[in-house]
C-alpha positions in Angstrom: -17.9 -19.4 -3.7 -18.1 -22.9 -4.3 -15.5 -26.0 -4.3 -13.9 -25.8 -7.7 -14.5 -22.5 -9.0 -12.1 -21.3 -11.6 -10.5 -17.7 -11.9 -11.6 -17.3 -15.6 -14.7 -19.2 -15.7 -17.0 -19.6 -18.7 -20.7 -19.2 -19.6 -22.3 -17.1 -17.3 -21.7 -15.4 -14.5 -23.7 -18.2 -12.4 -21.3 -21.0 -13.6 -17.9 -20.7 -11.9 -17.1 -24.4 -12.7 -16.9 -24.4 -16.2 -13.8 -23.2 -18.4 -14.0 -20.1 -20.5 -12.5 -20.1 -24.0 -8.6 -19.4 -23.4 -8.8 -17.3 -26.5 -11.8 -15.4 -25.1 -9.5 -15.2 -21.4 -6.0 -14.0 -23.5 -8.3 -11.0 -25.6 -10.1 -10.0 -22.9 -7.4 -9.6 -20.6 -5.6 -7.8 -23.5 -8.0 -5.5 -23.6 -8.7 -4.7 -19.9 -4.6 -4.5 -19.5 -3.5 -2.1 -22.3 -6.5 0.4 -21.1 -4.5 0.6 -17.2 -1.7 1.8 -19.6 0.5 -1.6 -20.0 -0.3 -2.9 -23.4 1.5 -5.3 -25.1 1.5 -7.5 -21.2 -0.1 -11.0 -22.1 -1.4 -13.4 -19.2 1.6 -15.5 -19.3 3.6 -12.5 -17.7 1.7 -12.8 -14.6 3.2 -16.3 -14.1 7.0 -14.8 -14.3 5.7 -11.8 -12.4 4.6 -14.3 -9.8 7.3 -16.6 -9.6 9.6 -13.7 -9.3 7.6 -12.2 -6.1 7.0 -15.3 -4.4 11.2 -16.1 -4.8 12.3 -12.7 -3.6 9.6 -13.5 -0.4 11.5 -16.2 0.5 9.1 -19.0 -0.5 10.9 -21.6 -0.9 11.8 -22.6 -4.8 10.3 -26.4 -4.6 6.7 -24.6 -2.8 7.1 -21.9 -6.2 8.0 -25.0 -8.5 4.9 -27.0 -7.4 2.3 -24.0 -7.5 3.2 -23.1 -11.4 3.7 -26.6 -12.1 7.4 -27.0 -13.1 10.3 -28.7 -12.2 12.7 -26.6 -9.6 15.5 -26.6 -11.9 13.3 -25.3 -14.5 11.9 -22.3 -12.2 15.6 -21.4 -11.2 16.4 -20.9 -15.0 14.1 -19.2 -16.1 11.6 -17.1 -13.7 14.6 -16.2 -10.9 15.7 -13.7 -12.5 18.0 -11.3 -10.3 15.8 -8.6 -8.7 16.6 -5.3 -7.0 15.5 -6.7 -3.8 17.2 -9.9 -4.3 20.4 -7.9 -5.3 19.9 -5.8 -1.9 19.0 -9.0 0.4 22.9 -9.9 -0.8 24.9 -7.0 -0.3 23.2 -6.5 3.1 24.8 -10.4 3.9 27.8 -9.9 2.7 27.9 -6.1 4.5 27.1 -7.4 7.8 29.6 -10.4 7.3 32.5 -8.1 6.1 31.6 -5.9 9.5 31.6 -9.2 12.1 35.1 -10.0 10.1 36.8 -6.6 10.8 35.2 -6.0 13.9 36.9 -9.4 15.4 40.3 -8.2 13.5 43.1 -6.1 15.8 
């Protein structure tokens, strides 16, 4: 693969460093999604969808910021959304703190 190639690129299949029409990358993917049985999920999901995985693997939120190109403010309002794994990761802190707490209590 060479230097540069894009994940959607245009023209044929010989020129991976050349843009393909977003319109042509958006129907496409339409497509290709709603026959694996999720219609109605557009490109732009993948980038909450991402966001969300790479917060709840503990990357941190100014590495996530920089690879979707927003401000860390920004990604904190709006893609870190509370997950079940996220909700989990919490209670399992606050468990084994509340356990430490009573175990050092008479």
């Amino acid at each position: 693969m060479p230097d540069g190639a894009l994940v959607f690129p245009g023209g044929d299949s010989t020129d991976l460093l050349r843009t393909k029409n977003h319109h042509s990358i958006e129907n496409d993917f339409r497509e290709r999604i709603a026959k694996i049985g999720f219609p109605g999920f557009r490109i732009h999901d993948l980038r909450h969808t991402h966001s969300t995985m790479l917060l709840d693997a503990g990357v941190p939120v100014h590495v996530v910021a920089a690879r979707i190109g927003d401000d860390p403010a920004t990604l904190l309002r709006i893609y870190a959304k509370r997950t079940r794994k996220a909700d989990k990761s919490a209670a399992d802190v606050l468990a084994g703190m509340a356990k430490a707490m009573l175990a050092g209590t008479p």
